[in-house]
VMD Tcl script that builds the backbone (N, CA, C; Angstrom):
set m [mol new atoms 201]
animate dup $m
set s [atomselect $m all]
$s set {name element resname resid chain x y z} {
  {N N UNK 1 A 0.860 -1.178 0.000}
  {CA C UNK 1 A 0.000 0.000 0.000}
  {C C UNK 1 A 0.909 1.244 0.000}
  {N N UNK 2 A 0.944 1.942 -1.024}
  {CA C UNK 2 A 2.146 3.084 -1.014}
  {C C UNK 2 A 1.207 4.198 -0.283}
  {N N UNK 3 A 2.495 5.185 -0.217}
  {CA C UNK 3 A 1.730 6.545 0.454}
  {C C UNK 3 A 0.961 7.426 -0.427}
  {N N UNK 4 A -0.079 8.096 0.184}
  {CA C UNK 4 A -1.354 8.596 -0.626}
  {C C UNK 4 A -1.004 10.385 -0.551}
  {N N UNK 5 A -1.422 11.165 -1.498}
  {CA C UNK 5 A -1.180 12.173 -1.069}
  {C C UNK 5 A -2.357 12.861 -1.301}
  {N N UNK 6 A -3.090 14.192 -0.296}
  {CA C UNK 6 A -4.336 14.059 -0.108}
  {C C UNK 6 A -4.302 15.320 0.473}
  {N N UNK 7 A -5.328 16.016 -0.163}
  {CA C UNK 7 A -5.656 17.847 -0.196}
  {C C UNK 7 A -6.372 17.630 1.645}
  {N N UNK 8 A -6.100 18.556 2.390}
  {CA C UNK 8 A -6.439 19.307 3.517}
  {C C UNK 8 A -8.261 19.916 3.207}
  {N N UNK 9 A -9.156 19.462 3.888}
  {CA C UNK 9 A -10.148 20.387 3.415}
  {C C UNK 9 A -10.506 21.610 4.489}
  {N N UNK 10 A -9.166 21.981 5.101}
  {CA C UNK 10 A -9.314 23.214 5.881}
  {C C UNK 10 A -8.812 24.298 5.221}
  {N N UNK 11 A -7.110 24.129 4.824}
  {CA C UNK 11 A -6.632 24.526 4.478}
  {C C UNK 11 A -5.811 24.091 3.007}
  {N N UNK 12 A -6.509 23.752 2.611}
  {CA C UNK 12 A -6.133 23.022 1.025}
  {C C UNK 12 A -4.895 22.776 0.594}
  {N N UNK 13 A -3.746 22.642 2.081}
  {CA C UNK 13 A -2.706 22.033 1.515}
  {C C UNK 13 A -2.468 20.594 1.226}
  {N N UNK 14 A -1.284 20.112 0.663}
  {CA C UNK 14 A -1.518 18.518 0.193}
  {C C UNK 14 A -0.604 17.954 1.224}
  {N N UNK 15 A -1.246 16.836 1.934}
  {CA C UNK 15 A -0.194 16.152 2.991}
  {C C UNK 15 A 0.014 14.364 2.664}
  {N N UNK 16 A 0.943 14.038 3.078}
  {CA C UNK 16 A 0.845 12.803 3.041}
  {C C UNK 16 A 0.120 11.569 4.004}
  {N N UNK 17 A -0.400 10.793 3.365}
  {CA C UNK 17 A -1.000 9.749 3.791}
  {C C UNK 17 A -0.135 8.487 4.089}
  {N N UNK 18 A 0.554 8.316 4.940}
  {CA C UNK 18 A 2.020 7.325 4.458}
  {C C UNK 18 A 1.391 5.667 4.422}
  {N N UNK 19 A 1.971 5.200 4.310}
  {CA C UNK 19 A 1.646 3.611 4.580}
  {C C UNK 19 A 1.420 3.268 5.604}
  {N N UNK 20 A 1.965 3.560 7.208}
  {CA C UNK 20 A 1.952 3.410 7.934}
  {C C UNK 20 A 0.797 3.933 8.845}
  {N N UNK 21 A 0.614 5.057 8.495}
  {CA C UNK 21 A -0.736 5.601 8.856}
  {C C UNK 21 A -1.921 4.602 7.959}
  {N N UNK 22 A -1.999 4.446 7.209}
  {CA C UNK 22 A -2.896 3.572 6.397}
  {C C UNK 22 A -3.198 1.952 6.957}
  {N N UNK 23 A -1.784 1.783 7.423}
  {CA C UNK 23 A -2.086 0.039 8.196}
  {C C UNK 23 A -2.607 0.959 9.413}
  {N N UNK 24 A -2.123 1.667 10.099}
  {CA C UNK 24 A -3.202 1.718 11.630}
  {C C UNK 24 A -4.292 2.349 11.444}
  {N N UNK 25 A -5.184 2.902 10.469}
  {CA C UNK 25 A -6.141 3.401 10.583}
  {C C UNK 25 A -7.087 2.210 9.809}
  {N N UNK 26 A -6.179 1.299 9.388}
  {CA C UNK 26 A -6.947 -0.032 9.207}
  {C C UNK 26 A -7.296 -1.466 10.333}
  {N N UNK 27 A -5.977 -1.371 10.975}
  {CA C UNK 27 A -6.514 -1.848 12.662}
  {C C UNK 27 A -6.711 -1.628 13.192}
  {N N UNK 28 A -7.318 -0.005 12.939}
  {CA C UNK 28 A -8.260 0.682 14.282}
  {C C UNK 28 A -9.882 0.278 13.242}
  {N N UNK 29 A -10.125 -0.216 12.291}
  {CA C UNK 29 A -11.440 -0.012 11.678}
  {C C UNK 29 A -11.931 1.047 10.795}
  {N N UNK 30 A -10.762 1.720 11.245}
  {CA C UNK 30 A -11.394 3.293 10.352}
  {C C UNK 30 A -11.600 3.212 9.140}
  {N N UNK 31 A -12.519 3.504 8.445}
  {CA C UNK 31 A -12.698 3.381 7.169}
  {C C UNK 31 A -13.037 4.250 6.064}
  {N N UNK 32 A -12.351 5.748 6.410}
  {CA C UNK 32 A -12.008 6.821 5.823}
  {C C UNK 32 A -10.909 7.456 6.239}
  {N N UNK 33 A -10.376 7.876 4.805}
  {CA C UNK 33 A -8.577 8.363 5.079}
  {C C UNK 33 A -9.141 9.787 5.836}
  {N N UNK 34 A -8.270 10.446 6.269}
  {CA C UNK 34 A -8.048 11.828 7.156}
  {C C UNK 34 A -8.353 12.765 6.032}
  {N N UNK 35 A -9.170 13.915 6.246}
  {CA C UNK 35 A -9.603 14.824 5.671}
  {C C UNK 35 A -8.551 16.381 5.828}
  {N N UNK 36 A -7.910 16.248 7.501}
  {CA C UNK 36 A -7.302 17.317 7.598}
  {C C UNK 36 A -5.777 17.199 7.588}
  {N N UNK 37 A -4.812 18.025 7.587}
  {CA C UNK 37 A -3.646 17.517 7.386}
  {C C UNK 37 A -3.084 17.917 9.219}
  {N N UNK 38 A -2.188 17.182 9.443}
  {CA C UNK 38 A -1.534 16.992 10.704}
  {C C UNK 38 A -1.717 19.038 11.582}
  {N N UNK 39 A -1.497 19.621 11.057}
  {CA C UNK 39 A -1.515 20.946 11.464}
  {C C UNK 39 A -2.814 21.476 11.897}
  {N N UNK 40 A -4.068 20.994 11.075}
  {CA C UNK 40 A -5.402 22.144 10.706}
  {C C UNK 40 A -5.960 20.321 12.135}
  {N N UNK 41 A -5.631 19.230 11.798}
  {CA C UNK 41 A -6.059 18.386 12.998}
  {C C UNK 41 A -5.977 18.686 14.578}
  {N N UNK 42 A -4.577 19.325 14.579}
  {CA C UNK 42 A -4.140 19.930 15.894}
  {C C UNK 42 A -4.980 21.627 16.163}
  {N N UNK 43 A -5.310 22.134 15.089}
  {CA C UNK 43 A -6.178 23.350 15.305}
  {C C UNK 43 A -7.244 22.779 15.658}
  {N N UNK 44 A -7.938 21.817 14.943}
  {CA C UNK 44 A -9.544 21.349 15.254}
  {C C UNK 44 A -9.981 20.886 16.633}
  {N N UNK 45 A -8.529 20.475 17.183}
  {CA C UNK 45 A -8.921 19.603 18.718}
  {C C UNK 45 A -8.398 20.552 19.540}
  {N N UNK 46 A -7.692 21.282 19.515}
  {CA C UNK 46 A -7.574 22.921 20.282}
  {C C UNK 46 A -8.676 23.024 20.276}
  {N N UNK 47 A -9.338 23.636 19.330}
  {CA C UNK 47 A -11.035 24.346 19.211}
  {C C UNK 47 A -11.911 23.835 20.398}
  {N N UNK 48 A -11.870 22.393 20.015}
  {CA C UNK 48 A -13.092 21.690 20.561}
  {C C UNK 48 A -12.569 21.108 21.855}
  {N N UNK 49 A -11.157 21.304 22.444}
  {CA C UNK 49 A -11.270 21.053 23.529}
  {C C UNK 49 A -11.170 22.275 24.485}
  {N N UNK 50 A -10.878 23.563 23.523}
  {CA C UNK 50 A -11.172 24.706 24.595}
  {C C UNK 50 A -12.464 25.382 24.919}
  {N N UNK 51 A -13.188 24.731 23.812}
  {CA C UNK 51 A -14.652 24.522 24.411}
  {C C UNK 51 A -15.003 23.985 25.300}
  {N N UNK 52 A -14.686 22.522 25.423}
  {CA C UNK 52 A -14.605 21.817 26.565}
  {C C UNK 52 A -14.840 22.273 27.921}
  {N N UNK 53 A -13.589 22.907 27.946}
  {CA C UNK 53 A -13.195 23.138 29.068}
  {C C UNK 53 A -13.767 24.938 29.555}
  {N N UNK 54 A -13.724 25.556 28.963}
  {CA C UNK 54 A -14.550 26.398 29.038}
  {C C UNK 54 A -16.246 25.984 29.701}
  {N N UNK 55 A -17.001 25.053 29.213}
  {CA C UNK 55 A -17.905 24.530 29.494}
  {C C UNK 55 A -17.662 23.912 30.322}
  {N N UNK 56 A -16.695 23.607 30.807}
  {CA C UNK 56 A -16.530 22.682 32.324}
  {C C UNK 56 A -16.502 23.246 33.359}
  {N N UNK 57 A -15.270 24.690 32.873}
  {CA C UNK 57 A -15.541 25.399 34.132}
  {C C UNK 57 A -16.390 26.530 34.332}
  {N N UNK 58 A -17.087 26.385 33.523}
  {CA C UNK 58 A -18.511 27.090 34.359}
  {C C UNK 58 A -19.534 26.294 34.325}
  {N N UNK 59 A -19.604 24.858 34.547}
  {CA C UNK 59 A -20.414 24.413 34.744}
  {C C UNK 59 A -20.094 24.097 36.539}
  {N N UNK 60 A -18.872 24.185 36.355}
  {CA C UNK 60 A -18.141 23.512 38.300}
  {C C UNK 60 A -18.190 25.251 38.556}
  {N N UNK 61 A -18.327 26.079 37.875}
  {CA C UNK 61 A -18.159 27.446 38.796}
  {C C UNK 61 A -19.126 27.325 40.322}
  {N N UNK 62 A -18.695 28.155 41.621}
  {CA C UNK 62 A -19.199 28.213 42.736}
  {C C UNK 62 A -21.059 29.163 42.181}
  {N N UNK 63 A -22.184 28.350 43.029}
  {CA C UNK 63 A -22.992 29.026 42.793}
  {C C UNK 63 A -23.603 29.741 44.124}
  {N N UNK 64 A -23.798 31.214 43.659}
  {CA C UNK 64 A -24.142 31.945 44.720}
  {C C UNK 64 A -25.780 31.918 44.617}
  {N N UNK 65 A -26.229 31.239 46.409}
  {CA C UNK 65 A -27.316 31.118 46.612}
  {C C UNK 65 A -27.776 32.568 47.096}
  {N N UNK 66 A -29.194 32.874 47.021}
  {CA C UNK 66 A -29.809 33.817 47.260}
  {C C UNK 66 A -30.253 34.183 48.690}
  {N N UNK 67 A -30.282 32.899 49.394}
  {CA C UNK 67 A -30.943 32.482 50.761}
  {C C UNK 67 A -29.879 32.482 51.831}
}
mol reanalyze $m
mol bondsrecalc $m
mol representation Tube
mol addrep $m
């Protein structure tokens, strides 16, 4: 299985798909190649985990009772 090379649909650069990534995303089940390239992947899970956490901590923020 050679390496694939494969447009970014964040940032439309072209990254590689190597072989090696291709056997483990085949013994994990996965059954679509990566859409983002290694860079715009590490932006996407920034995003969504500083959401996260944002939402965490104001969900644990102290609540001031009225009584």
């Amino acid at each position: 299985m050679p390496d694939k090379t494969l447009i970014c649909k964040d940032c439309g650069k072209e990254f590689v798909f190597t072989e090696g990534e291709q056997k483990f995303y085949e013994e994990k089940g996965f059954t679509n190649e990566p859409t983002r390239c290694k860079e715009c992947r590490a932006a996407k899970k920034e995003r969504f985990n500083s959401g996260r956490r944002q939402n965490h901590e104001s969900f644990n923020s102290p609540r001031i009772s009225k009584y």
